[in-house]
Legacy VTK file of the C-alpha trace (Angstrom):
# vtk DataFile Version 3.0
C-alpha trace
ASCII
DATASET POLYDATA
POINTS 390 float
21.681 5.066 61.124
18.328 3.728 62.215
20.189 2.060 65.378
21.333 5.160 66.333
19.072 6.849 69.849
17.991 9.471 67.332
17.381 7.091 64.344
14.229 8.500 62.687
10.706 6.163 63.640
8.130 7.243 60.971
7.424 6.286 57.778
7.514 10.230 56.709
11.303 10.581 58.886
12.758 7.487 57.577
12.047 7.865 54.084
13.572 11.425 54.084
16.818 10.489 55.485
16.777 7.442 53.493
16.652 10.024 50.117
18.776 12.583 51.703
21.671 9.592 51.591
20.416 8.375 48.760
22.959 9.385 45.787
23.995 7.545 42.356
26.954 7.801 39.840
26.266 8.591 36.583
28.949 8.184 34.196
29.560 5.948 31.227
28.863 2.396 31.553
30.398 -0.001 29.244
28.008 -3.705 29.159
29.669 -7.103 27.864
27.940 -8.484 25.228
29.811 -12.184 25.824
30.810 -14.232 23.499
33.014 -12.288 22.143
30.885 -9.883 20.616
32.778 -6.822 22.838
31.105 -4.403 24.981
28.037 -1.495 24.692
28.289 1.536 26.076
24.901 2.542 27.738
24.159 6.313 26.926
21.865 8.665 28.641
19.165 10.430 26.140
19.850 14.418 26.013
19.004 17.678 24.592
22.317 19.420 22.699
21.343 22.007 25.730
22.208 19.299 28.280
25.406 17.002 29.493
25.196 13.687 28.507
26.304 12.644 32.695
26.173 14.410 34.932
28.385 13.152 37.564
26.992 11.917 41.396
23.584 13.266 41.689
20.565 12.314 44.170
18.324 9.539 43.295
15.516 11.847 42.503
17.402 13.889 40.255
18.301 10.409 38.433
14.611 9.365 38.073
13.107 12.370 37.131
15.927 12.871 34.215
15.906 9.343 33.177
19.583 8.791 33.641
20.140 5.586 32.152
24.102 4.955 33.516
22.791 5.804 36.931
19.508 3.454 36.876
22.413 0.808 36.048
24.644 1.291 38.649
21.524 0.962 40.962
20.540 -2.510 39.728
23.998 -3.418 39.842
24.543 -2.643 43.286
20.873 -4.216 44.086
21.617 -7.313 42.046
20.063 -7.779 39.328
18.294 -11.190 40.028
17.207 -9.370 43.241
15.311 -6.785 41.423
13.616 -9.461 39.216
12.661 -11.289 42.427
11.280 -8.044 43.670
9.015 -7.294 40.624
7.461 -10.926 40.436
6.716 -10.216 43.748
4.970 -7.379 43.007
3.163 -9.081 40.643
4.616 -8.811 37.481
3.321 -12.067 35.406
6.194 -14.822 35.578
5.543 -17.016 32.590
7.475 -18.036 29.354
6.070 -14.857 27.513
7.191 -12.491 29.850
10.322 -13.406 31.850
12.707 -10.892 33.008
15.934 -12.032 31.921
19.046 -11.904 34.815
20.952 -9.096 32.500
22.394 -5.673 33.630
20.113 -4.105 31.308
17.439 -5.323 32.811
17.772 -2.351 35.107
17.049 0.115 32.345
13.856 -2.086 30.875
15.638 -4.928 28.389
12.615 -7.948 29.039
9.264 -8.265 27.950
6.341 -6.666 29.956
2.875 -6.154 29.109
0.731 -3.069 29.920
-1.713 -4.946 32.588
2.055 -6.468 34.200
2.428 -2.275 34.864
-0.191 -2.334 37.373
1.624 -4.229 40.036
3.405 -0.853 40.112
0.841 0.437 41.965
2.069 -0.959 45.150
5.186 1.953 45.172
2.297 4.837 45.691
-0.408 2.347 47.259
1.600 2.182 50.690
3.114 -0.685 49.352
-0.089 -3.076 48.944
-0.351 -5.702 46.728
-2.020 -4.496 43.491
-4.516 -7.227 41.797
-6.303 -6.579 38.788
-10.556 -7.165 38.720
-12.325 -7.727 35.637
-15.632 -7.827 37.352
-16.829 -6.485 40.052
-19.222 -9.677 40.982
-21.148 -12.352 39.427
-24.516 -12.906 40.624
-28.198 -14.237 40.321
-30.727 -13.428 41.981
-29.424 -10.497 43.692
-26.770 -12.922 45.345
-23.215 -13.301 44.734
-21.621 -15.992 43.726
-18.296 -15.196 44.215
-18.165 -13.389 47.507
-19.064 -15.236 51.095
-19.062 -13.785 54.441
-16.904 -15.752 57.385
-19.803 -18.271 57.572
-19.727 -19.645 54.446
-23.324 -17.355 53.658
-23.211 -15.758 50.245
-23.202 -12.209 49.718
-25.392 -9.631 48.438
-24.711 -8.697 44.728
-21.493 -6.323 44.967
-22.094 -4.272 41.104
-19.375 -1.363 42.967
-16.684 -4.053 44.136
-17.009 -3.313 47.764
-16.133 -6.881 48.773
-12.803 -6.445 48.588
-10.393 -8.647 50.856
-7.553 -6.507 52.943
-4.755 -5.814 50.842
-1.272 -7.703 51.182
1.504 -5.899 52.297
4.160 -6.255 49.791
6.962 -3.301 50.833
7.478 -1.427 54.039
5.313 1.715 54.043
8.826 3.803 54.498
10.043 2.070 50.917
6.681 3.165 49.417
7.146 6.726 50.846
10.110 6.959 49.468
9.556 5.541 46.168
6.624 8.669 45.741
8.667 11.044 46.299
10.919 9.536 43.470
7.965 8.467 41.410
7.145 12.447 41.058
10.396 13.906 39.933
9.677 13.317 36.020
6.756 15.895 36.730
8.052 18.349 39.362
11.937 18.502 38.999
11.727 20.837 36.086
11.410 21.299 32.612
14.181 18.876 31.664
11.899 15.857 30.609
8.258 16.136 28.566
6.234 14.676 31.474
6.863 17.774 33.234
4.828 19.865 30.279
2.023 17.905 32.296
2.583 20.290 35.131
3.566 23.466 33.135
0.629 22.753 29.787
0.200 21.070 27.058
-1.634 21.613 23.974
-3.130 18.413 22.574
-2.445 18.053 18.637
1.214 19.977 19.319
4.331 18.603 20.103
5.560 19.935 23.215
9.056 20.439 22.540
8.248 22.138 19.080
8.854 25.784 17.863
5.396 25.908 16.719
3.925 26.340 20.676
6.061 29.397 20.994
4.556 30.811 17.630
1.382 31.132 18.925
0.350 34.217 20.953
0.671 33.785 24.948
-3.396 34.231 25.199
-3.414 31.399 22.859
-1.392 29.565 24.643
-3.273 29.798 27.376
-6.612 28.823 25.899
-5.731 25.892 24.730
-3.549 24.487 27.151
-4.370 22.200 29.684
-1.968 22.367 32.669
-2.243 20.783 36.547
0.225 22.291 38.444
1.055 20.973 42.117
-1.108 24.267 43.558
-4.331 23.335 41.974
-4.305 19.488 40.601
-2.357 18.237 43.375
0.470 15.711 43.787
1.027 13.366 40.698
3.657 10.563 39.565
4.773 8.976 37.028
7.362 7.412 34.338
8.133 7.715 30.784
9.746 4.568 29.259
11.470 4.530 25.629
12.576 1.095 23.953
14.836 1.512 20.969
16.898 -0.858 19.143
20.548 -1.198 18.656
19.600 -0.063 15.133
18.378 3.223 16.686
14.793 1.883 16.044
11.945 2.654 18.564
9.910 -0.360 19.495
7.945 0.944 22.464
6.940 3.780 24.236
5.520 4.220 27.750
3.885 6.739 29.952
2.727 5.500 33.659
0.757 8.047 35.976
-0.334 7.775 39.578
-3.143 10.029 40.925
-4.179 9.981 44.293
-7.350 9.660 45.514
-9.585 11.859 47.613
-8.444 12.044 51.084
-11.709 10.459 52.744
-11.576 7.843 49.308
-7.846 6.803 49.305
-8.477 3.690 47.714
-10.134 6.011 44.275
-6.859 6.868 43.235
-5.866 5.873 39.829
-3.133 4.748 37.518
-2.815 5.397 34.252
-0.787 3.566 31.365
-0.179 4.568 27.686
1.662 2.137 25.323
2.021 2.183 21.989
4.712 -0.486 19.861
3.870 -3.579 17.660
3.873 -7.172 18.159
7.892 -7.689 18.167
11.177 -5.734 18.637
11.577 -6.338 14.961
8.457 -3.852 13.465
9.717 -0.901 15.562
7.478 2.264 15.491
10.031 4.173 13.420
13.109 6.196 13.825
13.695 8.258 17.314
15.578 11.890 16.970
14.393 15.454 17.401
13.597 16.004 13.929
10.070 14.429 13.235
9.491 12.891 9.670
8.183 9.792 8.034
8.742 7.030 10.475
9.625 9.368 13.491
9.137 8.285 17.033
9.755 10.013 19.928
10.335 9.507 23.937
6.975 8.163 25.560
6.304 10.736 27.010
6.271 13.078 24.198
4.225 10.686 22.400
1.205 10.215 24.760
1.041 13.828 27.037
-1.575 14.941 24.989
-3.478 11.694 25.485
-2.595 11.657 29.329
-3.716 15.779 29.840
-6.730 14.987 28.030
-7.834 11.962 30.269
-6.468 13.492 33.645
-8.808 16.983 32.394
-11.686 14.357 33.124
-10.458 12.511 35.423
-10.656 16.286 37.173
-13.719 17.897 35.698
-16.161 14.640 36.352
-14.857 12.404 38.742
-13.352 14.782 41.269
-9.952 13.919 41.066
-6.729 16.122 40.734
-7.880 18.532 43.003
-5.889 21.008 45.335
-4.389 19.622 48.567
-4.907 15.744 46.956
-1.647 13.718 48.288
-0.338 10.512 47.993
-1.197 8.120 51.542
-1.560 4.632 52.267
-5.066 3.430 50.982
-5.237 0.911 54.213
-3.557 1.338 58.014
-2.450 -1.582 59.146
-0.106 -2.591 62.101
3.107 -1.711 60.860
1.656 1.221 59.775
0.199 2.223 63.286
3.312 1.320 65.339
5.615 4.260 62.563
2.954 6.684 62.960
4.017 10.013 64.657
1.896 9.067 68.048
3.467 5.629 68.561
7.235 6.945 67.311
8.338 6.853 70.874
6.950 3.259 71.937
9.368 0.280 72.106
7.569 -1.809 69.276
8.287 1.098 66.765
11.553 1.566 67.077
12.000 -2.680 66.585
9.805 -2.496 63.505
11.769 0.810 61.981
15.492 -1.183 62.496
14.492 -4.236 61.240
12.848 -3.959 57.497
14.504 -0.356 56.739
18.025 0.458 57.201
19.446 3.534 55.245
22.847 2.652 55.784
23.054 -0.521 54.085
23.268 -0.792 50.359
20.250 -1.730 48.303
20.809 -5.356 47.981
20.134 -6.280 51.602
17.101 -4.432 50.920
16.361 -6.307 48.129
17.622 -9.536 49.417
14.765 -8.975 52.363
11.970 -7.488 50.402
11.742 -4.118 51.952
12.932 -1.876 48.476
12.428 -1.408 44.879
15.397 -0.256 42.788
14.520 3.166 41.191
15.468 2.094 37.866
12.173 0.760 36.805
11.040 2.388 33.842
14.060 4.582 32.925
14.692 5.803 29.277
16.928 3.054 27.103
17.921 4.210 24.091
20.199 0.860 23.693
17.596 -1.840 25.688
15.571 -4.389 23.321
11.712 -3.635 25.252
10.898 -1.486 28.023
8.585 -1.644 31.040
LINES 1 391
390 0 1 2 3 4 5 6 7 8 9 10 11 12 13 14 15 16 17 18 19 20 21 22 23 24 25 26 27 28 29 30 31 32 33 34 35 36 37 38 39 40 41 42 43 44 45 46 47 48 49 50 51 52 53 54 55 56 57 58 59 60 61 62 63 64 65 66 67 68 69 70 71 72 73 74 75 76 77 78 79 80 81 82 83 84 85 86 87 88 89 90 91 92 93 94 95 96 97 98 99 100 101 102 103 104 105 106 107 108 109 110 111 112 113 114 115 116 117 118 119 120 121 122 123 124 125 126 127 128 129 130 131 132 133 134 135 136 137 138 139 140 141 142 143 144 145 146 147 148 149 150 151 152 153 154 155 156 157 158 159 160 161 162 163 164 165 166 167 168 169 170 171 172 173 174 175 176 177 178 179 180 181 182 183 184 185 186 187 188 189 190 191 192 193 194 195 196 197 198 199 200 201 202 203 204 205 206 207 208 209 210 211 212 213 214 215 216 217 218 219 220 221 222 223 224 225 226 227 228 229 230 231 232 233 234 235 236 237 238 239 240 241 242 243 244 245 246 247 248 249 250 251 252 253 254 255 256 257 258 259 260 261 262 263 264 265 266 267 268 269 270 271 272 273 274 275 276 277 278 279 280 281 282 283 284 285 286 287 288 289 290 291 292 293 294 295 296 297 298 299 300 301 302 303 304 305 306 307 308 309 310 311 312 313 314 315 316 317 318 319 320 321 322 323 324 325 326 327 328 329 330 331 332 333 334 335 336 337 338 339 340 341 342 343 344 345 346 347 348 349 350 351 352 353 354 355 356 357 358 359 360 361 362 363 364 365 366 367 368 369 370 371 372 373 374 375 376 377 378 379 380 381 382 383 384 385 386 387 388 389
């Protein structure tokens, strides 16, 4: 497509047709277990209300529903051992703690990840920088750094903001990380089908938001004590919920991951924000996951932390100027590539090399993965079968 003499040449054109092709099965999916031990079938998590597949359906759709067959037939046709080369190189911590293990089910979260290991995430809404966590912003005496040095070798003044920041690395084509926004906001904006949309719509901390009790209450209540940030007034957010349960049924871990943008004269202020909550093994799971509630119940992730996550993005809002209208997702840095796929160099020669040779639409994901330039959407998807969960 993108060799074609009206193959799209910015970041904003390529990612759309890129999405517009960009469909996925989702239908059972039946796993060996080896060894004998026969096959599982990997299920999707629904409401009575809703079909268990639904068929071939776009990528967003996929995401934002948490369509476990489909996030599976995405790794597989990635490869799975491409994706896990992909996510060390986000950053994702590569030791014998945390080692994402070559299995289909990786796809759908089966390996070990720690919340901190989340934050290399940051790179799909970033522009697709390199995301590297700071503990402190500087250690000095004196008033002088001494940890930051200018070209000539002098030392710094004491940075207490962490201004001295190096340039970021550019991990994924800025197209990819367009792309994997407007994927990355379907669980909020696709509809009411999953609980990190009630972000969007209201929630009321202290209530479940997919009991019968919200409805009991009168629609003024309601509406004092919700909080809600719709698109019109909080502007654009993403995220992922992420459920691990057992083969006993057992949930072990649950996940919520939101990406705010910053200001758009402070790009680099947006924030991400990541809820966990499970024990120190797979084998003391948080309790039993259903509909019902109970002694030992434990839901989806998101279900479990939206009141937590409203009542942090209310502040995030009210005192530090975030989530306001018109705030959209950008690249916190321009750099070259960036420059030669913006809209006033689309035409030059140099952008149309740079947009056929990291991106191609037309090629399946695992030549994308195989170079670098994509990220399988299956990161973070609902697995009611998979051990742990990113």
């Amino acid at each position: 497509m993108l060799a074609s003499e009206s193959a799209p040449q910015t970041v904003e054109s390529i990612a759309g047709a890129v999405l517009e092709r960009c469909t996925v099965l989702d239908a059972p999916v039946l796993v060996p277990l080896g060894r004998g031990r026969g096959v599982k079938k990997i299920e999707n998590f629904h409401s009575r209300s809703e079909p268990e597949y639904r068929g071939e359906m776009s990528c967003r759709i996929a995401l934002g529903e948490s369509r476990n067959t489909a996030a599976m037939r995405a790794g597989s046709r990635a490869g799975i051992k491409h994706v896990i080369e992909l996510a060390y190189r986000l950053g994702m911590p590569h030791d014998d703690k945390h080692v994402l293990q070559p299995y289909p089910t990786t796809a759908i979260g089966a390996s070990e990840v720690n919340p901190l290991a989340m934050a290399s995430t940051a790179a799909f809404v970033n522009g697709g920088y390199r995301v590297t966590p700071r503990f402190a912003n500087d250690v000095c005496r004196d008033g002088v750094s001494l940890l930051h040095r200018d070209d000539g070798g002098r030392a710094l003044r004491c940075d207490l903001r962490g201004e001295n920041r190096p340039q970021p690395e550019r991990l994924l084509h800025p197209a990819v990380s367009a792309a994997m926004i407007e994927l990355l906001q379907g669980p909020l904006d696709i509809g009411p089908t999953g609980t990190a949309a009630s972000l969007r719509s209201g929630v009321i901390p202290g209530l479940d938001p997919l009991s019968d009790t919200i409805w009991k209450l009168s629609p003024d209540e309601r509406k004092k004590r919700s909080l809600a940030f719709p698109l019109a007034t909080s502007g654009e957010i993403a995220g992922k919920t992420g459920t691990a349960t057992n083969a006993d049924g057992k949930t072990s871990d649950v996940w919520l991951l939101l990406f705010v943008p910053g200001p758009p004269d402070r790009l680099d202020k947006g924030i991400m924000l990541g809820f966990w909550m499970g024990k120190d093994s797979k084998d003391h799971p948080l309790g039993e996951r259903g509909a019902t509630g109970g002694p030992g119940f434990a839901e989806s992730g998101a279900r479990n932390w939206v009141h937590s996550a409203a009542t942090v993005l209310a502040f995030l809002q009210k005192d530090r100027g975030l989530l306001q209208p018109g705030h959209r997702f950008a690249p916190i840095f321009r750099d070259d590539v960036l420059e030669r796929l913006s809209p006033a160099n689309a035409n030059a020669p140099q952008a149309q090399m740079v947009a056929a040779g990291p991106v191609r639409a037309d090629v399946d994901v695992r030549a994308q993965a195989r170079r670098g330039d994509d990220a399988s959407a299956s990161a973070g998807v609902d697995d009611p079968e998979a051990a742990h969960h990113p």
